[in-house]
C-alpha positions in Angstrom: 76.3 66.4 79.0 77.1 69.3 77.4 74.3 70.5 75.0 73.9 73.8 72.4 71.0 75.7 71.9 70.1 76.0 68.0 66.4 77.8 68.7 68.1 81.2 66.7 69.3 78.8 64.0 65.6 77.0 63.3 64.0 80.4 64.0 66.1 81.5 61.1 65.1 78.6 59.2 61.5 79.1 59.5 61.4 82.6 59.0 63.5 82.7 56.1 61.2 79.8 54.1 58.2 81.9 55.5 59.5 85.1 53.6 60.0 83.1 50.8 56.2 82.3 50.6 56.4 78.5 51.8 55.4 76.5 54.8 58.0 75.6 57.1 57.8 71.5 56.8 60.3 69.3 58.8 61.8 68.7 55.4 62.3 72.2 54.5 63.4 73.3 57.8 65.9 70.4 58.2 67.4 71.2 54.9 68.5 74.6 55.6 69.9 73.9 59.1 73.5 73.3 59.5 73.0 71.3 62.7 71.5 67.8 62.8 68.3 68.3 64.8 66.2 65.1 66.1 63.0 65.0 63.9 60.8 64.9 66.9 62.2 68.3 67.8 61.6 69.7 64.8 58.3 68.2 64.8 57.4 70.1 67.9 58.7 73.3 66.8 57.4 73.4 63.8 53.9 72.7 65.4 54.2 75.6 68.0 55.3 78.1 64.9 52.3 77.2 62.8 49.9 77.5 66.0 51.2 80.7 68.1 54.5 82.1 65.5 56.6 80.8 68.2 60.3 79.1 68.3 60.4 77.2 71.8 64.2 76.7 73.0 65.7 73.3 71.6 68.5 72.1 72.7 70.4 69.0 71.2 73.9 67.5 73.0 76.7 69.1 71.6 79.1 67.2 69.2 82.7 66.5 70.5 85.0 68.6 69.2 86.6 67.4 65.9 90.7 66.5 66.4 93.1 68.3 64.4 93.8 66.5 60.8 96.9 65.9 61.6 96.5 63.8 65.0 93.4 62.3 63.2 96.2 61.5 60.4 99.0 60.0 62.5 96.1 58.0 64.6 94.9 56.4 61.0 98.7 55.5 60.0 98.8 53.9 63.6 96.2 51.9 62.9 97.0 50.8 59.3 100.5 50.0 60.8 99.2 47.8 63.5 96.8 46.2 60.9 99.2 45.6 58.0 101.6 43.4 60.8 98.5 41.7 61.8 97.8 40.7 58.2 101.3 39.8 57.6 101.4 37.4 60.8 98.6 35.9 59.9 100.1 35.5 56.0 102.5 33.4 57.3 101.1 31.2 59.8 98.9 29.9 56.8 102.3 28.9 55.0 
């Protein structure tokens, strides 16, 4: 499993909504981070910043890597293609 660290990206997070005055909350955090993060995660990070001003390393399991539009494209017309003589077959056996 391939996995990406995003410690930099929370620790960001949290020190930017500290400079602003406000406590790092899982809401707040999670709504400045690009990157989906588990809430338990968060959770856990956000505990060890409040108690010791400390981002431990999280790592999450790295998202595949998006297809280019265009093979994403011809896939979908595939698919309606295959569907649309599906429906048709089944049109006419109910005539």
């Amino acid at each position: 499993m391939i996995t990406k660290d995003v410690s930099a990206e929370i620790e960001a997070a949290i020190s930017s909504l500290h400079a602003e005055g406000k406590e790092p909350t899982v809401a707040l955090v999670k709504a400045r981070l690009k990157t989906k993060v588990p809430m338990p995660a968060l959770i856990t990070v956000i505990k060890s910043w409040k108690s010791s001003q400390h981002v431990p390393k999280v790592e999450i399991a790295a998202e595949k890597a998006e297809q280019p539009l265009e093979l994403r494209v011809k896939e979908l017309e595939q698919q309606v293609a295959a569907l649309t003589q599906r429906l048709t077959a089944l049109e006419q056996s109910r005539d």
